[in-house]
N, C-alpha and C positions, 0 to 999 in steps of 0.2 A: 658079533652080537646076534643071539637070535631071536626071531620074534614070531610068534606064531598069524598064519594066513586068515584069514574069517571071511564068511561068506557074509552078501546083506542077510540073510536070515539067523544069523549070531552062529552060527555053526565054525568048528574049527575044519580049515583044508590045509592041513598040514605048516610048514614051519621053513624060513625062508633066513639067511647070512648075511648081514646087513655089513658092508663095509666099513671096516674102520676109518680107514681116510676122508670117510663121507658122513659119517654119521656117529664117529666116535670121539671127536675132538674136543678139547678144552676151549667152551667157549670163551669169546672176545666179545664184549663189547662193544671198543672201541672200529672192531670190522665191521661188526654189525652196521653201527651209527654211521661209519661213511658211504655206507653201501647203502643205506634207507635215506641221508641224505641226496646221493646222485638222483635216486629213483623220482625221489617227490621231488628235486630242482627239474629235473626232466620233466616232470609232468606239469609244473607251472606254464598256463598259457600267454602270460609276460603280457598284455595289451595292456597294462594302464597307462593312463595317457592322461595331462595337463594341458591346458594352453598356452601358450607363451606370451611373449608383449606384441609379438608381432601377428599371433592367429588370434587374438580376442577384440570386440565389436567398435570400439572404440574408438572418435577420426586421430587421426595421426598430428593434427593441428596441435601445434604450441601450445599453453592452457594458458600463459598469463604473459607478459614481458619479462626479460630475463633480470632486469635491474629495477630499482625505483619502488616495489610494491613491499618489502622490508619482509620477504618471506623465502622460501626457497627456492633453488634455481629448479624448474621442474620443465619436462619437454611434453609431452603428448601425457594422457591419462590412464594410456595402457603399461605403464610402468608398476611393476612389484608392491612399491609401498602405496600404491592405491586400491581401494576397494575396490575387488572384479576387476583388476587389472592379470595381467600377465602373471605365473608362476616362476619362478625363478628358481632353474638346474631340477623341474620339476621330474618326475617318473617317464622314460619314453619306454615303447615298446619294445623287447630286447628277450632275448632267451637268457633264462636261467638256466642252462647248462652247464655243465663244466664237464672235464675227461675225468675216467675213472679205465683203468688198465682190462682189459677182457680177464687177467689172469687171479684179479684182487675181488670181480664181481664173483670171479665164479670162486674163487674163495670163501665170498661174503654167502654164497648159497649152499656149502659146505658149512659153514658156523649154523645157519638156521635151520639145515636140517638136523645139527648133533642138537643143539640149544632142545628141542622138539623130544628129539628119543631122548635127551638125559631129564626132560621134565615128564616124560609118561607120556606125553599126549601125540603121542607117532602110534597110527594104526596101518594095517597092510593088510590091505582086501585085498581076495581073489579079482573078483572085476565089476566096473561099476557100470552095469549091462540091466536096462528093463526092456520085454518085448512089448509090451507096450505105454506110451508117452503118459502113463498116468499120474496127476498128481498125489490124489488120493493114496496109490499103491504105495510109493516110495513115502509117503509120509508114514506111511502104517509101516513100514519095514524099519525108519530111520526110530521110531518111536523105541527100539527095541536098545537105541545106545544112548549115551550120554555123555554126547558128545559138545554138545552147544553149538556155537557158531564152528562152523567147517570148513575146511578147504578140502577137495578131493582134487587130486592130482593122476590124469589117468595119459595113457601111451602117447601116442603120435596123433590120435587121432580120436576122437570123446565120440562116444554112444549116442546119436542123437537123442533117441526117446528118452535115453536118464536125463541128457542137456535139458530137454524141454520141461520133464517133471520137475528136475531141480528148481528150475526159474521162478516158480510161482514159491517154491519155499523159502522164507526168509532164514536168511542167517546159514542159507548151502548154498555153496561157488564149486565150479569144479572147470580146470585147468586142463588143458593137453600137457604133459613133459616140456616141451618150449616154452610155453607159459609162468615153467614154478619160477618166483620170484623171491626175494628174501622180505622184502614191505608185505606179499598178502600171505603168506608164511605164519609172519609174526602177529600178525594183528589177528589169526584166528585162532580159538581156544583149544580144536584140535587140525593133526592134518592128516590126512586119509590118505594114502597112495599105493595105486592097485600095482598087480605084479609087474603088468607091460610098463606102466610109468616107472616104476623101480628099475627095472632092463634099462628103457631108455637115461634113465638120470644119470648111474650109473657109468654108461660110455661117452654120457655128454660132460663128466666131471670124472672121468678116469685119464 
C-alpha cells in the first residue's frame, strides 16, 4: 500500500510502503473491543468505597430487648436494613484489571492502524518538527488540513517546541511510537504518523 509523504506546509516529499501485515488487514471488531476494553479497565482508579456495619457512627449497643416488644429480633443500629446503617457486600477498592496477552494487544494495534488506512483517515508526514514553540505558527500551518480532532504519532522521541505548541491547541495530541495505542487511535477523527514513528511501529509490530 502506498501513500504519499507531506510536509506541515501541504507540499508532497515523496511516497512511502505501508506494510500489509500492519496496515492492510480485515478489520475486527470484536479485537478491537477487547483491546479498548483492557485499556479503559486499566485505567479505572477502583477507590470506591462504602462503609460497612462495623465502620459507620453508630454504638454497637443492642437497640431493644430480644423478646417481649412484638417486633423484630434486631442487634445494634449499624445493621443494613437501617437508615445510614452499614452497606452490605458494598464496592471496595480493588483493580479493575484483567490479563490480556502482549501478542493479542499488539494485534489489537495492528486492527487500528488497518481500520484507519481503509477509512482514508491515515496521513504520513515527513516530520512533526517546529523551531520555534509557537502556538500561533502551528495553528496557521494545521489550518491548511482537514483534519479535526488528531493524533500525531511521531519517533522515539516528540519535538519538544511542536509538544508545546500542540498543547494549547485543542483537539491535537501527539504521541511518541511507545505511546500509539488502539483506545486514542480510535477515538480521533484523523491519525498522523511521521516517517520516524512509521520505522519505529513497524519493528515494534514486525
Amino acid at each position: 500500500m502506498n501513500v504519499s509523504v507531506i510536509t506541515l506546509n501541504g507540499e508532497e516529499a515523496g511516497s512511502v510502503t505501508l506494510p500489509e501485515s500492519i496496515f492492510g488487514l480485515e478489520v475486527r471488531a470484536d479485537i478491537l473491543h477487547r483491546v479498548v476494553r483492557w485499556q479503559r479497565a486499566r485505567a479505572r482508579q477502583g477507590t470506591h468505597k462504602v462503609k460497612t456495619r462495623s465502620e459507620t457512627s453508630y454504638s454497637g449497643r443492642k437497640i431493644y430487648r430480644q423478646k417481649g416488644t412484638g417486633g423484630a429480633r434486631h442487634g445494634d443500629r449499624n445493621a443494613p436494613i437501617f437508615r445510614k446503617g452499614g452497606v452490605y457486600k458494598g464496592p471496595v477498592p480493588r483493580s479493575h484489571a484483567h490479563k490480556l496477552t502482549k501478542k493479542f494487544r499488539s494485534l489489537g494495534l495492528c486492527h487500528a492502524l488497518s481500520a484507519k488506512a481503509r477509512a482514508g483517515e491515515l496521513v504520513v508526514l515527513g516530520a512533526a518538527s517546529l523551531e520555534t514553540a509557537r502556538t500561533a505558527d502551528l495553528n496557521h500551518l494545521l489550518q491548511n488540513f482537514d483534519w479535526g480532532r488528531v493524533l500525531i504519532i511521531d519517533g522515539a522521541t516528540v519535538n519538544p517546541e511542536f509538544t508545546r505548541a500542540a498543547s494549547n491547541i485543542d483537539g491535537v495530541d501527539i504521541l511518541p511510537s511507545m505511546g500509539a495505542n488502539v483506545y486514542d487511535i480510535l477515538k480521533r477523527d484523523t491519525l498522523v504518523i511521521t516517517t520516524a514513528g512509521l520505522e519505529d511501529l513497524e519493528r515494534r509490530l514486525s
